[in-house]
N, C-alpha and C positions, 0 to 999 in steps of 0.2 A: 504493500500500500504506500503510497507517496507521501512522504512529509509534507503533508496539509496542516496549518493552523486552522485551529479549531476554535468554536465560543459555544456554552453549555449555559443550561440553567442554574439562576442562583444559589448561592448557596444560603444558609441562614447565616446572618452578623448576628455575632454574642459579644459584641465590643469592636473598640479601636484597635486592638492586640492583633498581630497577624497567629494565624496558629494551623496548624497542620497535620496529618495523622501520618505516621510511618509508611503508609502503602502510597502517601502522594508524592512518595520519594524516586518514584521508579518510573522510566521514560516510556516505558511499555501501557498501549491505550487499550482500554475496554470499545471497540469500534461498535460494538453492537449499541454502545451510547448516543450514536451519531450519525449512525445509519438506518434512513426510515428502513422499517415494515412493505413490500410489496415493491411491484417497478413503477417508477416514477413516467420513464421513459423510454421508447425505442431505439437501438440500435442500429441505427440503418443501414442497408448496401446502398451505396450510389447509384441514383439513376441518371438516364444519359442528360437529359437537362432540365432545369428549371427557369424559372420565368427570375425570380433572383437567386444567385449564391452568396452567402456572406461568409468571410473566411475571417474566422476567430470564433469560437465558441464559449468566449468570456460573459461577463455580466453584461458588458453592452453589445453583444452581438449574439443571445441570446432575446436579450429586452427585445434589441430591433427585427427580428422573428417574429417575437410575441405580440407586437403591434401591429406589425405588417399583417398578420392573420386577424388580430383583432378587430381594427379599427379600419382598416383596408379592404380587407378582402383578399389579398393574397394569401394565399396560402402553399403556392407552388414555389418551396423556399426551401433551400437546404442552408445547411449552418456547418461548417467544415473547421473541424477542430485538428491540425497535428499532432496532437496528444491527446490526451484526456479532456473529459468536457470540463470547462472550469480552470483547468489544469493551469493556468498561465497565472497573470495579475489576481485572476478573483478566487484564486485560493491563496495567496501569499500579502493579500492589504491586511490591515487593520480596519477595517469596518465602520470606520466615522463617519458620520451624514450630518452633513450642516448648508447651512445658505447664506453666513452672513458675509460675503463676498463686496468690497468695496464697488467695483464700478457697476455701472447699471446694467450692463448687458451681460456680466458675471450674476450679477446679481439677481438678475432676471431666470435665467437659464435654472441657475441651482434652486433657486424658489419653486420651481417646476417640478425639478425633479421632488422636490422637498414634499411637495402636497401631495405627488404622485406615491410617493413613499408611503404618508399615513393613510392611505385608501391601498395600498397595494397587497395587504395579506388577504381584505374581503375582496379585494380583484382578484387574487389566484386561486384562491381558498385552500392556502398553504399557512403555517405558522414559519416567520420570519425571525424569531424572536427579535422585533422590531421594540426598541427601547427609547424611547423620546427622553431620556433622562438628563439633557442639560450640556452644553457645553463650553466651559469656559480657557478665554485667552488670558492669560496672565500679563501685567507692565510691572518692570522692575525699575526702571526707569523714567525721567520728563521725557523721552521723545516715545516711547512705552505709550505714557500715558495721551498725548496729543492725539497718536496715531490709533488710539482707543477708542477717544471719544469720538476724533472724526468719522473711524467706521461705525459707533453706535447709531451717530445723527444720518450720516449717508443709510444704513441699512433700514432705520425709521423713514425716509423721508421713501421708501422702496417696499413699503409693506413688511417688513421685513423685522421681525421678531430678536427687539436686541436689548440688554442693560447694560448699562456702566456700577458695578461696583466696587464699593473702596475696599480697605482692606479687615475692615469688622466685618462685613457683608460677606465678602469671600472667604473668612474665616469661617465664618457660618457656616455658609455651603457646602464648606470643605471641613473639616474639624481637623485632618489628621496632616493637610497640607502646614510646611514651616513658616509663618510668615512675622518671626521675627523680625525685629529691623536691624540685628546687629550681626545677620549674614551675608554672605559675598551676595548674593540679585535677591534684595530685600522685596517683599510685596508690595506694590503701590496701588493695587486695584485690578480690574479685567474686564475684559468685556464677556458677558455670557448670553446663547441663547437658549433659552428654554426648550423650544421645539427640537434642538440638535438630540444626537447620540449614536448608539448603533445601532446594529443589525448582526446576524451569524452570516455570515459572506455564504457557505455552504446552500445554506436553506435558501437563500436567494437565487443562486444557481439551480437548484432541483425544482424551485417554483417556475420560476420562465421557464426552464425548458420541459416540465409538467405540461404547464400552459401551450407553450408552442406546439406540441407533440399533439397535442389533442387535437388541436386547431388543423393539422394534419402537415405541420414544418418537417420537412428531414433533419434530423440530426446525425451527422456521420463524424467517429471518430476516427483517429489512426489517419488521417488522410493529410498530407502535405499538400500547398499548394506549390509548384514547383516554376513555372510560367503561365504565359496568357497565348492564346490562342484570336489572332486580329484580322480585321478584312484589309482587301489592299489600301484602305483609307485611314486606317490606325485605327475601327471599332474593334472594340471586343467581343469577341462571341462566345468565350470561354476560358476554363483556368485545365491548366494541364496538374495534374496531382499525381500522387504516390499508387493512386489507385484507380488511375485512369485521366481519360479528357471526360470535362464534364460541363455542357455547352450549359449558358446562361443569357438572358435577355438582360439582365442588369449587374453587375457584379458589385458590392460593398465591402471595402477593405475597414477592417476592425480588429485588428492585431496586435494592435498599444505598441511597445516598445519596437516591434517588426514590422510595423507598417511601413516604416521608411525604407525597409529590405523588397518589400512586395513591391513597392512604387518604383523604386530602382530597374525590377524587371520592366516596369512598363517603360521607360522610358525620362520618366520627370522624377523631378529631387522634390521630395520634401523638406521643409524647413526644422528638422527634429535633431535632438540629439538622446542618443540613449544611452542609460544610466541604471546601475545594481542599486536598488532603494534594501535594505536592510530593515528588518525588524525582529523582534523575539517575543517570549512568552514565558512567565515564571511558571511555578508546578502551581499545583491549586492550593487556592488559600479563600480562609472565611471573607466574606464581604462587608468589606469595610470602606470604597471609593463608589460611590453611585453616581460620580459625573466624570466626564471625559474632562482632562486637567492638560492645557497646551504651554509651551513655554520658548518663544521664539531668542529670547536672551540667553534662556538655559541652554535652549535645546535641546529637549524632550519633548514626548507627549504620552501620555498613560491611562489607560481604561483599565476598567477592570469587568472580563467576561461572565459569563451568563453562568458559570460554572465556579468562577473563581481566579483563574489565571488574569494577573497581569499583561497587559498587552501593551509593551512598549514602540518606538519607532523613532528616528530623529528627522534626519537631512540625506540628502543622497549621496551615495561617492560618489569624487570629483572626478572620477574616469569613469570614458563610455567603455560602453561593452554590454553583451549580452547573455553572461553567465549569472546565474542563480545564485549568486555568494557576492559578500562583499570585502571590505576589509573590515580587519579585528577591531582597530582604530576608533570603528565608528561605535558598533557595538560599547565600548569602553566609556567611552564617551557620554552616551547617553544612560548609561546605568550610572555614571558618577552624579548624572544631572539630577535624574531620579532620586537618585538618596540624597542629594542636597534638599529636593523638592520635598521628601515624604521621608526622614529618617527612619521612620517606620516598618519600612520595606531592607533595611541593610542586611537585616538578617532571611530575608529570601532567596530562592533557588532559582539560576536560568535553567530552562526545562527545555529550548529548543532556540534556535534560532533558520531566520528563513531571509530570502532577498528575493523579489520583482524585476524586473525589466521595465522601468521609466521611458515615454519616448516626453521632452519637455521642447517645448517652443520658444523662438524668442522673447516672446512677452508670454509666457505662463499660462497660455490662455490657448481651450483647443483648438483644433483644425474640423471644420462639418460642413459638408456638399458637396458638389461635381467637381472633378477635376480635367483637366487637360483634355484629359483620355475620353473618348465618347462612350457613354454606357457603365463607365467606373468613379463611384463614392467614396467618400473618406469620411471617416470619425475617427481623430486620433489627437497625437499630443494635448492627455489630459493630464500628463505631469503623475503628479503625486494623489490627481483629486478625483480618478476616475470611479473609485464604487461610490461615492455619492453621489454622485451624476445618472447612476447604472437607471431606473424607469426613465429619467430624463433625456439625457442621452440616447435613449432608446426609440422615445417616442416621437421625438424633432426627427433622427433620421429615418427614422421608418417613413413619415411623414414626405422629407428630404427623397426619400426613393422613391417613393410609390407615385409623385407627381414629378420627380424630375427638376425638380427647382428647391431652391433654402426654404426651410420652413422661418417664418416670421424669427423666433429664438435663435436661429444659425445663420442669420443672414450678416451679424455681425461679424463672425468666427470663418467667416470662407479665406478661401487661400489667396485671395486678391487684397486683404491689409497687408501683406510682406511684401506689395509693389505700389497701395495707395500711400503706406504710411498710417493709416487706420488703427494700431495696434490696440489691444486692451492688455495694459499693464498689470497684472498680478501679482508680480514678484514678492511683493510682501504682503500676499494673503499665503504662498506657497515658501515664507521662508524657511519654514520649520515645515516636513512634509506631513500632509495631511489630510 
């Protein structure tokens, strides 16, 4: 079975005390914890062609299935995974969902997906372990703080669900976080929002593609896409793969950190760079953090799962590449942030560590619509922010495909700001990955 992170149901808090029983000592899983009862999904054989193919069978390419059949009417759609379904990005995030995104076209998008989120377990009729439990940024500093309040009033002035609290307020929230003043990044307040929190990345995955599958989506794993198959004009009319040619009327690339490798076969550059994103997971412990705790000075950021595992994360290594691992450096790093943040944790266990494949854009912000190629889609460089976006994301490009044009939400994020100058800057929503 593949080292998958994993999120569980709660555990019971008997205090602020971390504590632990002898058998949470062992890296060996109880799977049958984790794996529903009955098939979710079919495993398909390829057939010779569909009306769309999307290649990635991650969380958004997946969603963009699931709506395409939905809310379209397509249904003639396969979903072509290299690996396992899932297997890429949306078994390897941390699972944060939030929207309070500084600019308004950021802001808009993840809003979208955000509401789509709290209707999206009575949409599948799957349990999500969807947790709206809070999510706050930390300021340790005056430009901390500026840049706090500014996003609170930008994200109000945007529907958008935000506070400013000081540091009695956050002590509150938080009881077990440090916010002495006489540490190295003293507390000075945060912004939180209430609606934020997680989700188990897993069960999300077995939802949409429940959903898709019914709807009557192919789902084929094991299948590489290898080239593209074009008319003497440069359309597309198919993806050559591991398991064949498999002709399409529309083809959607959705491959997060490889979508700049697939583009390359076709001929155009993407403006992407990819990057090993790092993250880990302590053994299980009572619960004691009931909100997501971010710290872009510290550099950390820390949840705690549905089971009990700490889930940590930081920044990304500073080198591209596309291996599964990162450097030790970072891991270190952010476990020193951690226990500066929560002393309470120093006495805790790493139980696992995992890395992603990042694809990030010039300005932080993703890449959604037509490209060059006739008949061929892009959804990609979502950075570090991609499972929260996952129904969002989903549902613009579904939307994006099925008519051939940007859907109103993606019309900002096409690949023509990297030549108007248009950009939506991000960078310090994405400086601390999350």
């Amino acid at each position: 079975m593949p080292n998958r992170a994993r999120h569980w149901k709660s555990a019971t808090s008997t205090g602020a005390s971390l504590r632990w029983s002898p058998k949470n000592r062992s890296s060996t899983r109880e799977w049958s914890d984790c794996v529903p009862d009955g098939k979710l999904w079919e495993d398909r054989e390829p057939g010779n062609s569909y009306d769309v193919v999307i290649v990635g069978a991650g969380g958004h390419g997946l969603a963009t299935a699931y709506y395409l059949a939905r809310d379209h009417g397509i249904t003639d759609v396969a979903v072509l995974e290299r690996g396992w379904l899932a297997g890429g990005n949306m078994a390897r995030n941390t699972t944060i969902i939030r929207s309070n995104y500084l600019w308004d076209e950021s802001a808009a998008i993840y809003e979208h997906s955000l509401r789509l989120w709290e209707g999206l377990e009575d949409d599948l009729g799957h349990d999500l372990k969807f947790s709206q439990r809070g999510v706050l940024n930390l300021a340790h500093n005056l430009p901390d703080v500026r840049e706090g309040v500014r996003r609170v009033n930008a994200n109000r002035l945007n529907g958008v669900d935000a506070e400013w609290l000081d540091p009695d307020d956050v002590k509150k929230l938080v009881p077990i976080l440090n916010t002495s003043p006489s540490v190295r990044f003293p507390v000075l307040g945060g912004t939180f929002q209430p609606r934020g929190g997680i989700a188990r990345h897993d069960q999300v995955a077995w939802g949409l593609a429940k959903g898709a599958d019914e709807r009557g989506v192919h789902l084929i794993q094991n299948c590489e896409v290898t080239g593209f198959r074009r008319t003497p004009g440069g359309a597309v009319t198919g993806v050559e793969t591991s398991r064949g040619f498999i002709g399409a009327g529309r083809v959607a690339l959705c491959a997060a950190g490889h979508t700049s490798v697939l583009a390359d076969m076709l001929g155009f550059r993407l403006p992407l760079q990819s990057h090993p994103l790092q993250a880990l997971v302590s053994e299980l412990l009572e619960q004691v953090l009931d909100t997501v705790v971010m710290s872009n000075a510290v550099h950390v950021y820390v949840s705690q799962a549905h089971k009990g595992e700490l889930v940590m994360g930081a920044g990304i290594d500073a080198f591209n590449g596309y291996g599964q691992r990162g450097s030790f450096h970072v891991i270190e790093q952010q476990i020193a942030a951690a226990v500066e943040l929560f002393p309470v944790f120093a006495r805790a266990h790493v139980l696992r560590t995992w890395g992603g494949i990042v694809d990030v854009s010039p300005d932080a912000s993703p890449i959604i619509g037509p490209t060059p190629v006739e008949n061929v889609f892009v959804n990609c460089g979502w950075g570090t922010g991609g499972f929260k976006a996952t129904p969002g994301a989903g549902h613009v490009y579904a939307d994006t495909i099925a008519h051939a044009r940007p859907h109103p939400l993606a019309e900002p994020f096409g690949l023509e700001r990297f030549t108007t100058g248009a950009l939506i800057d991000e960078h310090g929503a994405a400086a601390v990955a999350h």
